[in-house]
N, C-alpha and C positions, 0 to 999 in steps of 0.2 A: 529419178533425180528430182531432189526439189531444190526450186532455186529462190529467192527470195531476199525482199530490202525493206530495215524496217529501222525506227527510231531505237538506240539505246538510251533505258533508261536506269537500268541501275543493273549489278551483279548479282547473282543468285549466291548461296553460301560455298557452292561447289566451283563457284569461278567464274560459271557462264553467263554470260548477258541475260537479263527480262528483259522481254522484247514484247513493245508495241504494238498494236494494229495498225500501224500505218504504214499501206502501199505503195502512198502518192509521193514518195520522196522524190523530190526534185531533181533529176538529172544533169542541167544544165548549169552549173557554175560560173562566176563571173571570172574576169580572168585576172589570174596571181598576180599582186604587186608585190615591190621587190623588200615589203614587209611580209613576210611568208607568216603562217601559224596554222596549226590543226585546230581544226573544226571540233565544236564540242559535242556532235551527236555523230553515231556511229551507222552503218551499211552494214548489214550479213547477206553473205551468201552461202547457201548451204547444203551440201551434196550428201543424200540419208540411204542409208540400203532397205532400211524398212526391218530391219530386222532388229530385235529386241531383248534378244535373249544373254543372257550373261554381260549386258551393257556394265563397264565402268560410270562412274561419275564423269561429271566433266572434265577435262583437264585439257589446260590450255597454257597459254605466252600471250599477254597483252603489254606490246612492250613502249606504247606510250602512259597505259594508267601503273603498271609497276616499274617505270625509268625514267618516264619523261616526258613530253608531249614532239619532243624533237626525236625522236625513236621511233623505228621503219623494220619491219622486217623482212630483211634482205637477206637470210640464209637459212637454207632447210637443210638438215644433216639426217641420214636414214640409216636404218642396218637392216640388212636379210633378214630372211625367215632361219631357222635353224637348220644346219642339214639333214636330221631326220626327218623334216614337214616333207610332203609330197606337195605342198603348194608354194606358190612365189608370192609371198607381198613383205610391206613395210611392218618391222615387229616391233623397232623400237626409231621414235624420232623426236630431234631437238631441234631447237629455235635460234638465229642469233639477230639479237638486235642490235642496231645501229644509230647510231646520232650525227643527225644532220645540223648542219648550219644554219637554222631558219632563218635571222634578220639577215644572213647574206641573199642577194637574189642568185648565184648560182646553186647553191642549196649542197656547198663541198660538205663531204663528211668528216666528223671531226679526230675519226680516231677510235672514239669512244665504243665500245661493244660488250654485252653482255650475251652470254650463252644460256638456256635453260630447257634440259628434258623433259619434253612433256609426257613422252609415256613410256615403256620398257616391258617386254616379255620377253621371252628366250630370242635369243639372237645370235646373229653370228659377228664376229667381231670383225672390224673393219668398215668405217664410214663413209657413207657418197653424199656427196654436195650439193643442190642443187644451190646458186651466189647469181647474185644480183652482178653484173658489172658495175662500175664508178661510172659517176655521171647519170644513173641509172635508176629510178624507182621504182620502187614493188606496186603492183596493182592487178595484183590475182595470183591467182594458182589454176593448173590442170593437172589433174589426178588421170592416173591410170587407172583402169579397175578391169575386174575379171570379169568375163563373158555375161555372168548372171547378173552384174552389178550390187553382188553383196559382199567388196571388201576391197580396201586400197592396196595396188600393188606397185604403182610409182610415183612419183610429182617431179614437179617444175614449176620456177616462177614467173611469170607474165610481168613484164616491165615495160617501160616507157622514158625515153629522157626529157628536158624543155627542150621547146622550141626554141626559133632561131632568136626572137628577140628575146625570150629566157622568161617569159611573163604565162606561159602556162606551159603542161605538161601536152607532150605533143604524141596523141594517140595513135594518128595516122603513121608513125615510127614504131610499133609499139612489137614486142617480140617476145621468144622465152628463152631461158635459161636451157641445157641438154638439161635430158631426164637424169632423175638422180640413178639412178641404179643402170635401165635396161631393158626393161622387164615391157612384154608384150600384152595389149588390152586395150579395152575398147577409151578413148577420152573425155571426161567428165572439165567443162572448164566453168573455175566459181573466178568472175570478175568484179573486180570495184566501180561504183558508177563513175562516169566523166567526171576529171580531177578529184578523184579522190586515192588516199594514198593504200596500202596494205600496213595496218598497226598491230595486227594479232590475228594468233588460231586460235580455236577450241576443236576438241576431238573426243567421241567416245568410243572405246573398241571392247571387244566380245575378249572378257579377262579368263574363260577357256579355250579359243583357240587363239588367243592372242593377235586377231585382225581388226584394222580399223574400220568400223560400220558407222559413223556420221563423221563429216568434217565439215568446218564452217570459217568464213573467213572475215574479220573484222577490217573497216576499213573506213578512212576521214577524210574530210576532204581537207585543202591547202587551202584559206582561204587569205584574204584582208585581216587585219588585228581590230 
């Protein structure tokens, strides 16, 4: 696994972040006033199998630069592998974003949600959820992956809600979503730094046997306006 945080500075033509040399990004955040707003530079972290071969492009859900800057992603939707495969993982998965209430300081959500596929191979029909709760932040994911660690076989989302006085996101509370599917392996967890939110994936997966071999998670902080 590689894990890693670095400055977003612009989109590649395939969707994926250019990304920076810089390590040193700051961990420690001032704490939320109850004018909330995303932060303009972006966190990855990113779990790689090393393996290269029949890689897709990027393809991803960045659902504050394609919705909004109040846009969270709060829902992972997945499908089986086919039932001819002899192996278990995720074949085809989508995104749903969410719009929060930034100048309110509980940060309700507004209702507002867009869905988007980000990848598709043979599947089997019928969808698992991994869903944020209400009151609830996205700030990571942990993948399942198979013994060798070359290919995703489940997820969940890592959340967080505020604290008591509502002025930052309170880590020390912080929890996951069940797994979306079930599915048994070893656990990979890609987190967002202190106070910062989950905005978007990128993933590329082996387009013949239809597993995913890199995921990566974008992720901003709540700052001051």
């Amino acid at each position: 696994m590689v894990r890693f945080a670095f400055a977003l500075i612009a989109l590649s033509t395939a969707g994926c972040a250019v990304d920076a040399s810089d390590p040193d990004l700051a961990v420690d955040a001032p704490p939320l006033s109850e004018n909330w707003s995303v932060g303009t530079f972006a966190s990855n972290t990113r779990w790689d199998s090393g393996l290269n071969a029949n890689l897709s492009a990027w393809e991803y859900i960045h659902c504050n630069l394609d919705y909004g800057d109040e846009y969270m992603l709060t829902d992972i939707n997945v499908y089986q592998e086919d039932l001819a495969d002899p192996d278990e993982f995720i074949a085809r998965m989508a995104g749903v974003c969410r719009e929060f209430d930034l100048p309110d300081p509980d940060l309700p959500r507004t209702g507002a949600i867009v869905s988007k596929t980000i990848f598709s191979e043979n599947f089997r029909s019928g969808a698992f959820r991994a869903q944020v709760p209400v009151d609830n932040y996205p700030i990571g994911v942990q993948l399942k992956v198979n013994s060798a660690s070359t290919y995703v076989k489940d997820v969940r989302i890592l959340y967080a809600p505020l604290n008591a006085a509502r002025t930052a996101l309170n880590l020390a509370a912080d929890s996951y979503t069940s797994w979306a599917i079930g599915y048994a392996g070893n656990n990979e967890t890609l987190s967002c730094p202190d106070q910062q939110v989950m905005t978007g994936l990128d993933l590329r997966h082996d387009e013949v046997e239809g597993k995913i071999r890199v995921l990566e998670i974008h992720c901003r902080p709540l700052t001051q306006p």
